[in-house]
N, C-alpha and C positions, 0 to 999 in steps of 0.2 A: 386456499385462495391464491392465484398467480400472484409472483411478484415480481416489480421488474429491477434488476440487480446490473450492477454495473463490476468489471471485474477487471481490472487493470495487468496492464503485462500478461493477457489470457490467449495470444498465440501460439503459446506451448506450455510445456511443464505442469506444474499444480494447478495453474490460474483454465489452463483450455479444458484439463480434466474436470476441475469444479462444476466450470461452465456445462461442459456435456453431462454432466448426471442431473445440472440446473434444468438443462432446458430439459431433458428427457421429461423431467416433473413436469414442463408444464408453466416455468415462470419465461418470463421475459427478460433474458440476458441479453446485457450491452457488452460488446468485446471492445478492446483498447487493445493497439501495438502499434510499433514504429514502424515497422516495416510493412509496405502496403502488400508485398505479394504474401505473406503470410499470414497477415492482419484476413486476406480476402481468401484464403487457402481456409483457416478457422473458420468464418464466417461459413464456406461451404461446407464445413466438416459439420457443424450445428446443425445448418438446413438440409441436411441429407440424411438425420434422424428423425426417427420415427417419434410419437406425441405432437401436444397439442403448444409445445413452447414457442416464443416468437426469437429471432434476434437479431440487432443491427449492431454495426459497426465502428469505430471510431478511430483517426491515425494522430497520434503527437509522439513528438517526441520529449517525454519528461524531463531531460535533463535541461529543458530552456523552461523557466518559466512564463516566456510566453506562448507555448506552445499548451503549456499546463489552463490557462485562462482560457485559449480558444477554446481548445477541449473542453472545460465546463458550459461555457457558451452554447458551444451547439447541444450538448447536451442539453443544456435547459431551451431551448428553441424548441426540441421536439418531444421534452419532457415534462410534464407537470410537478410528476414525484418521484423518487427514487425511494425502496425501499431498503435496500440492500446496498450499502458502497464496500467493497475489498479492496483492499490498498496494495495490490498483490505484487507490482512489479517492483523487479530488484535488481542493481547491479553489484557486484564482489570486483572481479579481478577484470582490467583493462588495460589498456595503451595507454590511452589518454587519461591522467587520473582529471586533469581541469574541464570547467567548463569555458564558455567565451566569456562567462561573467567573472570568472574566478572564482566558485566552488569545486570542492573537491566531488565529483562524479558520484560519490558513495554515499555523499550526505543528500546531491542535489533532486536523486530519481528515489534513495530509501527513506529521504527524511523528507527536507522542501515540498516537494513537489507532493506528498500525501496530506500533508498541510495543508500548502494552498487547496489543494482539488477541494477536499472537504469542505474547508471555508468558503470554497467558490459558490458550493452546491449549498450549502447551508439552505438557503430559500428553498430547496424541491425536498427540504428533508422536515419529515413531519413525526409528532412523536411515534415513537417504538423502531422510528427507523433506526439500522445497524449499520455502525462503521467497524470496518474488523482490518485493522492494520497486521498486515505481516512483519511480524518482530522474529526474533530468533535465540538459538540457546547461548550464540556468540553476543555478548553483550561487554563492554568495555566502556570504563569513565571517557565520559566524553571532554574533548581539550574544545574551550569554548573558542580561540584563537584559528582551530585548526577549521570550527563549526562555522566560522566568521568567512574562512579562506585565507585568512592572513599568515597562517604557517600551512608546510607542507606536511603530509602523513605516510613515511616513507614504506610504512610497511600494510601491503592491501587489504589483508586478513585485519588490520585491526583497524583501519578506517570504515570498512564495514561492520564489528562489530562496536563503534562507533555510533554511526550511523543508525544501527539496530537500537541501541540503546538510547540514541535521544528521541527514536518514533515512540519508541513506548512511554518515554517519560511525558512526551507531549500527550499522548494517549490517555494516559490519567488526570493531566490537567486541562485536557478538554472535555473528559467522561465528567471532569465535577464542574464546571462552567457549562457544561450543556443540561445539569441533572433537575433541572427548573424543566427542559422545554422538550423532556422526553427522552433526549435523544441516547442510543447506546453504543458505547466506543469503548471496545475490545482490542487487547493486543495479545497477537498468535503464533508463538513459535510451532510451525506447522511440522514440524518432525526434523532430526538432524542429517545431515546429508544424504539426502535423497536422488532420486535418479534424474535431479533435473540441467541443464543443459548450464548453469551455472556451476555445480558440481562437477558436470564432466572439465569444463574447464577451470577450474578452480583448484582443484585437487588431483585432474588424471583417475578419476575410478569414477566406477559404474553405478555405484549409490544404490540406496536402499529404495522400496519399493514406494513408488511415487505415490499411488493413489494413498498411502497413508497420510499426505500433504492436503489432496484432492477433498480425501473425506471429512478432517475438519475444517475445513474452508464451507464446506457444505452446513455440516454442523452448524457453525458459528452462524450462517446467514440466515439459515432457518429454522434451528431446531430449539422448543422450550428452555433446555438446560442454557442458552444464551441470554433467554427474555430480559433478564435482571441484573445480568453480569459487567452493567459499565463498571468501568474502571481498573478491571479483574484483568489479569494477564496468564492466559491458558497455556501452559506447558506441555505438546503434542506426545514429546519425550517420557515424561510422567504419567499420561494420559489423566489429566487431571489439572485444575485451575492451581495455582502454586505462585510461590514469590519471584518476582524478576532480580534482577542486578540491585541490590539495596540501594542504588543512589535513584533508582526511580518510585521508592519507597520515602523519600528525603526531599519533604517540600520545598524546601527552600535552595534546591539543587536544581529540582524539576521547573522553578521558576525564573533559576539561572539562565538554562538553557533555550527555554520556550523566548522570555527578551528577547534572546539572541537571535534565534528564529524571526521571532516576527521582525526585526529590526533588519537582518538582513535582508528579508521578503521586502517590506517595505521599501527600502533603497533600490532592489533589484528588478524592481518594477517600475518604482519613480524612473529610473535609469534609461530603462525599454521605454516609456512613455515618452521621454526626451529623445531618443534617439529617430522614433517614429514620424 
């Protein structure tokens, strides 16, 4: 049965390849990017495959939260239900580590902003729906100061795995908050430096074979072996479900964190709303 899937940061990399083996099947893929000429570059790359898939398009830029809101917004205007949410996009290395809000960049597109959306969409999400957060094998305790913006994080590699680390912790503590109303939320480290456009700038090398990103992102959104796996954190690396960073194993860490999250969501939106 088609399903329509929403794929964030799906203009290139792992999140467009997903996309194109999605729609080939046959589901309804929503693409997400910031940039309009390639966000519509994707979208024709989709509609100029062959099958019976549909897909439309969508432009924000994640690192504002209120760009994250609109975004759900229209989405649910022309949405009923989403079956499928990937939390795909990511930032690592940049110019600018800040946002206008004062987050730091790595937390506001890899962590924030998969939060909010999720939260947004809550209402088009019906049981057995999947949310499948992109985590990674770079995981590092998260500084809740740094999570706040109130310090700076001088070095990029470990603001992102950062970053990485407190989506997954949230990740669990919203698999077991949502496990009443159906819903399943996975986190996926989709394979270690692969050939995506992150990587090339990140490190200067040509990375490993992308569709091995591509392929469990697919996995995850529609294949049995996901059906029952909220909470579970899949290791691309291992090819197998496996433990993450022990402190997103550690309740009372995971709950540290998540506060802090919603606390600064909350402000950073009160904020936007006053300014408006």
């Amino acid at each position: 049965m088609p399903k329509t899937i929403l794929i964030t940061g799906s203009t290139d990399g792992i999140g467009l390849e997903a996309a194109k083996v999605l729609h080939s099947r046959g589901h309804h893929v929503l693409l997400h990017g910031r940039n309009s000429v390639r966000l519509e570059a994707a979208e024709k790359t989709l509609s100029d495959l062959s099958g019976d898939g549909h897909v439309d398009s969508y432009l924000a830029d994640l690192s504002r939260m209120a760009d994250v809101e609109t975004l759900s917004e229209a989405i649910a205007t022309n949405h009923e239900q989403l079956d499928v949410v990937i939390n795909n996009a990511g930032v690592f290395r940049t110019a600018d580590t800040f946002t206008e809000n004062g987050l730091d960049i790595r937390f506001a597109v890899n962590t924030f902003a998969p939060c909010l959306l999720t939260q947004q969409l809550l209402p088009l999400l019906r049981p057995g729906t999947r949310v499948v957060n992109l985590s990674s094998a770079a995981q590092s305790p998260v500084n809740l100061e740094a999570l706040a913006g109130r310090v700076k994080i001088s070095d990029q590699l470990n603001a992102y795995s950062q970053s990485k680390l407190a989506l997954t912790m949230w990740s669990r503590t919203m698999a077991d908050s949502q496990k009443k109303n159906g819903l399943v939320v996975v986190a996926v480290n989709p394979g270690s430096l692969l050939a995506t456009k992150m990587v090339k700038e990140g490190f200067g090398m040509a990375g490993n074979d992308i569709q091995v990103g591509a392929d469990i992102l697919v996995r995850a959104a529609v294949a049995d072996e996901f059906a029952d796996a909220s909470g579970k954190y899949f290791d691309n690396d291992q090819g197998r479900f496996a433990s993450p960073h022990p402190d997103a194993l550690d309740p009372q860490k995971c709950q540290e964190v998540v506060r802090t999250l919603e606390a600064v969501l909350a402000e950073t939106m009160r904020s936007g709303k006053e300014e408006t």
